[in-house]
N, C-alpha and C positions, 0 to 999 in steps of 0.2 A: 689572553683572548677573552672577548666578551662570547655569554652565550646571547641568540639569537633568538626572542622571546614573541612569538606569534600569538596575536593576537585572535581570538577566536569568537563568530556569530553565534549567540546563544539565538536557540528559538524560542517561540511564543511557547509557552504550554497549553498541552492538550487537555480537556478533562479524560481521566482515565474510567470508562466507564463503556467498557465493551457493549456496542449496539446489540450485537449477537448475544452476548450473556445476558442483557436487559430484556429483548425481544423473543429469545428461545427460538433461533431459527441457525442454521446451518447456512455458510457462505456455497453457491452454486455455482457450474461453469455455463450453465442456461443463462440465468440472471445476466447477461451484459450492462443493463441502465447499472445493477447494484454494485457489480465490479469495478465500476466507471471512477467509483467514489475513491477506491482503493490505487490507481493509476495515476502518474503523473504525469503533464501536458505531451511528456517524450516518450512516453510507455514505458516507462521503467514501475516496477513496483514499489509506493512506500512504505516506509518503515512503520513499525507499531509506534516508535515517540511521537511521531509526525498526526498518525489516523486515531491514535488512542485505544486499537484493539488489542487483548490480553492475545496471549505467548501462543496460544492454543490455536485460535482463530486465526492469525494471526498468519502460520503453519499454513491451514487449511485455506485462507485465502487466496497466497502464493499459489498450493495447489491448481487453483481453479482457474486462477488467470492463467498458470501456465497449459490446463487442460484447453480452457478455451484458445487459447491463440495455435497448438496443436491442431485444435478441428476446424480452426480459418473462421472463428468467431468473433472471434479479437486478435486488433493486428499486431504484430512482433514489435514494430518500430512506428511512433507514427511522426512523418517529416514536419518541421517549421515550411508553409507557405509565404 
């Protein structure tokens, strides 16, 4: 039997170069516009390879998306139109 060898989509690379570590600022759950950047078109949260934020931030950004969609700041799911 052969094995079955899946081909896989590399993505573009990110520059790694954490905004927050550059800028010296903390990710917020007030902040909406800044989290926006972090969210993908379905509301799902992305990945650090995808945004380029270090391990840390990273952490704390999740955090904040998941605070703010708690306080109905940002929404859980958002639907295709």
């Amino acid at each position: 039997m052969r094995k079955v060898v899946r081909k896989t989509r590399k993505k573009a690379p990110v520059a790694r170069k954490c905004p927050f570590c550059i800028n010296k600022f903390e990710p917020d759950y007030k902040d909406i516009d800044g989290l926006k950047r972090y969210v993908s078109d379905r509301g799902k949260i992305v990945g650090s390879m995808l945004t380029g934020i270090c391990k840390k931030h990273q952490s704390r950004v999740a955090k904040a998306v998941k605070r703010a969609r708690y306080l109905a700041l940002f929404p859980f799911v958002i639907r295709p139109q």
